[in-house]
C-alpha positions in Angstrom: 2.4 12.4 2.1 0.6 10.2 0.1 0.0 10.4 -3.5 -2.9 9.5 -5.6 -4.0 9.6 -9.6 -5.2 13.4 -9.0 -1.5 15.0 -7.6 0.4 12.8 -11.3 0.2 15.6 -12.9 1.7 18.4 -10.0 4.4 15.6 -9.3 8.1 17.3 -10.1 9.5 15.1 -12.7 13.1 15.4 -10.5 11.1 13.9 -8.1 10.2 11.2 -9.9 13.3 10.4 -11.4 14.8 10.5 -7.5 12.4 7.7 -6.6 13.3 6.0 -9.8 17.2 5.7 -7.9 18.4 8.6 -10.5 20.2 11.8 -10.0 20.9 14.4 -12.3 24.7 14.4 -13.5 24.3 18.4 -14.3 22.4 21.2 -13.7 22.3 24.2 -15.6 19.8 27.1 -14.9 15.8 25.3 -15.5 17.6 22.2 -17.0 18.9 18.8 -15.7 20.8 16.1 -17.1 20.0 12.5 -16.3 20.5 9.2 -17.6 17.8 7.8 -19.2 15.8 5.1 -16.5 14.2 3.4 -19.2 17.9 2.5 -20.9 21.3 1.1 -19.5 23.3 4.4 -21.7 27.0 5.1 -21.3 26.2 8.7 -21.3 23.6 10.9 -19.6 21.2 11.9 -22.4 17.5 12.5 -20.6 17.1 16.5 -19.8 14.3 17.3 -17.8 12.7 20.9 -17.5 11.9 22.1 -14.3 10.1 24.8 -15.4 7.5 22.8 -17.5 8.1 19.8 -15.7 8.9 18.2 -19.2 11.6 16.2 -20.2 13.5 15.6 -23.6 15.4 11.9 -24.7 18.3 13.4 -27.3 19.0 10.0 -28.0 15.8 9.2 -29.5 14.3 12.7 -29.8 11.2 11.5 -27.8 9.9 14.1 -25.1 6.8 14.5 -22.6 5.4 14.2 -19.2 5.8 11.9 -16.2 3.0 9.7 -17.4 5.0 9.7 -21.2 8.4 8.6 -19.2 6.5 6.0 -16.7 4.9 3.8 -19.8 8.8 4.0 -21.0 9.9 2.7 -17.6 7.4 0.2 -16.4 7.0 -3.5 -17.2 4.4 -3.6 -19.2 3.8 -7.2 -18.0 3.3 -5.8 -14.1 1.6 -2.7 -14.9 -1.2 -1.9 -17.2 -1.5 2.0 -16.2 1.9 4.0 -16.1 -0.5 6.0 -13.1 -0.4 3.0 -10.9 3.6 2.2 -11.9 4.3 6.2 -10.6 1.9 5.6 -7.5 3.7 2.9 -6.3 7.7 4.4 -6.9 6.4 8.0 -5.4 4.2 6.1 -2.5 7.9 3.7 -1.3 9.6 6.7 -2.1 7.6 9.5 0.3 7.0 6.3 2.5 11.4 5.9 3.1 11.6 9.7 3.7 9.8 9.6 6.3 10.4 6.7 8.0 14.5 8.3 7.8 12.8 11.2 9.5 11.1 9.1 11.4 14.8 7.5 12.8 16.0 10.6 13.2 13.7 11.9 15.9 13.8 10.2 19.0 10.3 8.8 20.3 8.5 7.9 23.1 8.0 4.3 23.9 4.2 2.9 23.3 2.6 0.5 24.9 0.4 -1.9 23.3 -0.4 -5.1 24.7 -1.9 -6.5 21.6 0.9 -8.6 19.9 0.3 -7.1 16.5 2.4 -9.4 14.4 -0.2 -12.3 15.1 -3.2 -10.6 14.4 -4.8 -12.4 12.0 -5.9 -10.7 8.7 -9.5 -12.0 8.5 -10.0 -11.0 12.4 -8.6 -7.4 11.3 -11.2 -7.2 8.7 -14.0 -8.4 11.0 -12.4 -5.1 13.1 -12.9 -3.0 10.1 -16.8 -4.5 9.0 -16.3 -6.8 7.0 -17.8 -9.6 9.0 -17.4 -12.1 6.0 -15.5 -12.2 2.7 -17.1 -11.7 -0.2 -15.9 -15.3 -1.5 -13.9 -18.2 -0.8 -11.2 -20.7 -2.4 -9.0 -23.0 -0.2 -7.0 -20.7 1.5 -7.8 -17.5 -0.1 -10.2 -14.8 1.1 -11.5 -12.1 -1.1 -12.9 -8.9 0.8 -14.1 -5.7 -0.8 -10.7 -3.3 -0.4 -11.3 -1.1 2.5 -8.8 1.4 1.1 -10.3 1.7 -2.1 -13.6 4.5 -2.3 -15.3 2.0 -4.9 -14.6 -1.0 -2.1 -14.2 -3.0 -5.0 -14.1 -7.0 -4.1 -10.2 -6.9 -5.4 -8.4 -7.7 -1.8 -7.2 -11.3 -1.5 -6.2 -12.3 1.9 -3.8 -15.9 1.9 -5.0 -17.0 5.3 -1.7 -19.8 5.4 0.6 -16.7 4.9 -1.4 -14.4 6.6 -0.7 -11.6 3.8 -2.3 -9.9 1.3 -2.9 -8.7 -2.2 -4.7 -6.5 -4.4 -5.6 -8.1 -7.6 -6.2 -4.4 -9.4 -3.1 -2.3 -7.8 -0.8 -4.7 -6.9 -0.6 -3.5 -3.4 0.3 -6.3 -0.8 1.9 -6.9 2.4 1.2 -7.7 5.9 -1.2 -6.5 8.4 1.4 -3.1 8.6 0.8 -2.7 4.8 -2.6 -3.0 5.1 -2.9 0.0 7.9 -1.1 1.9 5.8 -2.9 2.0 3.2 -6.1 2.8 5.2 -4.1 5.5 7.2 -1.3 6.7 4.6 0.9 6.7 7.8 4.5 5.5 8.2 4.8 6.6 11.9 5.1 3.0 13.4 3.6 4.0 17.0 0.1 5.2 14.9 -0.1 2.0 13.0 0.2 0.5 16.3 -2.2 3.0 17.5 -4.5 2.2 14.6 -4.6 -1.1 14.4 -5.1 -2.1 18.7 -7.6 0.4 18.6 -10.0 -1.4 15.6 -9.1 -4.7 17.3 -10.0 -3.0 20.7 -13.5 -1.9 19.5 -14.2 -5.5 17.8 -13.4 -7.5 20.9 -15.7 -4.7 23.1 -18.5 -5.1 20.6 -18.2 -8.7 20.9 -18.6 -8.6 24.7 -22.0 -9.5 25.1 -23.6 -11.7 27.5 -24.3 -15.1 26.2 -28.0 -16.4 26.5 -28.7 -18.3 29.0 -29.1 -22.0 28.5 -31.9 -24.2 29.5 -30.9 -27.4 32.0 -30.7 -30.3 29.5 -32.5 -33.6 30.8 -30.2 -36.3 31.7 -30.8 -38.6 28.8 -28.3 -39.1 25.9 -27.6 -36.5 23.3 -28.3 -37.5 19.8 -25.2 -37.1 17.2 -25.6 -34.7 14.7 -25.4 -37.1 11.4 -23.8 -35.5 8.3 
């Protein structure tokens, strides 16, 4: 599954607090007891309501939602919106369930004879439209984010490193990332699937017979001056 700014609020804060690393110490009836994520406490004092999906500090005598708890939680010098700081800990957290499941299950081999890991980033986007980037700076490409529905100009492609970054979510990675987070699949053999098969359809579409050339007299060509 993946999660976006519409499913925060249906999110079970035990949920969140499992992809925060914590567990509840005790459980009694609606209630659980954690330690507080946003503090380093020698005693559990967070209890979170299952039944209104609430939570209560006793330390501090705060209370409130996931959104309340992420803006405790997140680095306010990495993340602007506690949305985007609970999208990216639910995202990696759904994202390493299923790739245990994933481990779990045997699979059958596919076969791609594209070498994936040297696919390079700009080609990929050519595969996906984006024939151009929407503007250049040494090394750095910026291309309108194929994930995003407003395809805001906010993807930055390092064509040294050959990775990624999203200057408004933060997302960033390889060319794996990046299929993910067109897809929202973990299953390794569909991002293989995925990614040959846009890289398949931009080398067909680029299959077309040159123009033919007219026979060039025999007298010197003239360099092109700069």
């Amino acid at each position: 599954m993946r999660y976006t700014k519409n499913d925060i609020k249906n999110i079970p804060l035990t949920e969140f607090m499992a992809a925060l690393g914590e567990k509840p110490v005790k459980a009694f009836e609606d209630m659980k007891l954690y330690y507080a994520p946003q503090r380093d406490d020698p005693e559990p004092m967070l209890v979170v309501n299952t039944n209104t999906n609430r939570w209560y500090d006793h330390a501090t005598d705060q209370s409130g939602d996931i959104i309340d708890l992420a803006a405790l939680k997140m680095n306010p010098n990495l993340y602007t919106d506690p949305r985007d700081f609970i999208l990216k800990y639910m995202n990696e957290y759904e994202q390493g369930k299923e790739l245990s499941t994933m481990a779990r299950r045997p699979q059958e081999p596919t076969v791609i004879s594209l070498d994936i890991k040297k696919v390079k980033l700009t080609d990929f986007m050519k595969a996906l439209g984006q024939e151009h980037p929407v503007a250049a700076d040494g090394n750095l490409r910026v291309y309108k984010a194929p994930y995003d529905d407003k395809h805001e100009p906010t993807m930055v492609i390092n064509t040294e490193t050959n990775l990624w970054r999203d200057t408004k979510s933060g997302a960033y990675g390889g060319i794996y990332d990046l299929a993910y987070e067109l897809t929202g699949s973990c299953n390794m053999s569909e991002l293989n699937q995925y990614i040959a098969g846009q890289m398949s359809g931009m080398e067909k579409s680029q299959k077309i017979e040159p123009p033919k050339q007219e026979q060039e007299s025999d007298k010197p060509k003239r360099k092109m001056r700069l």
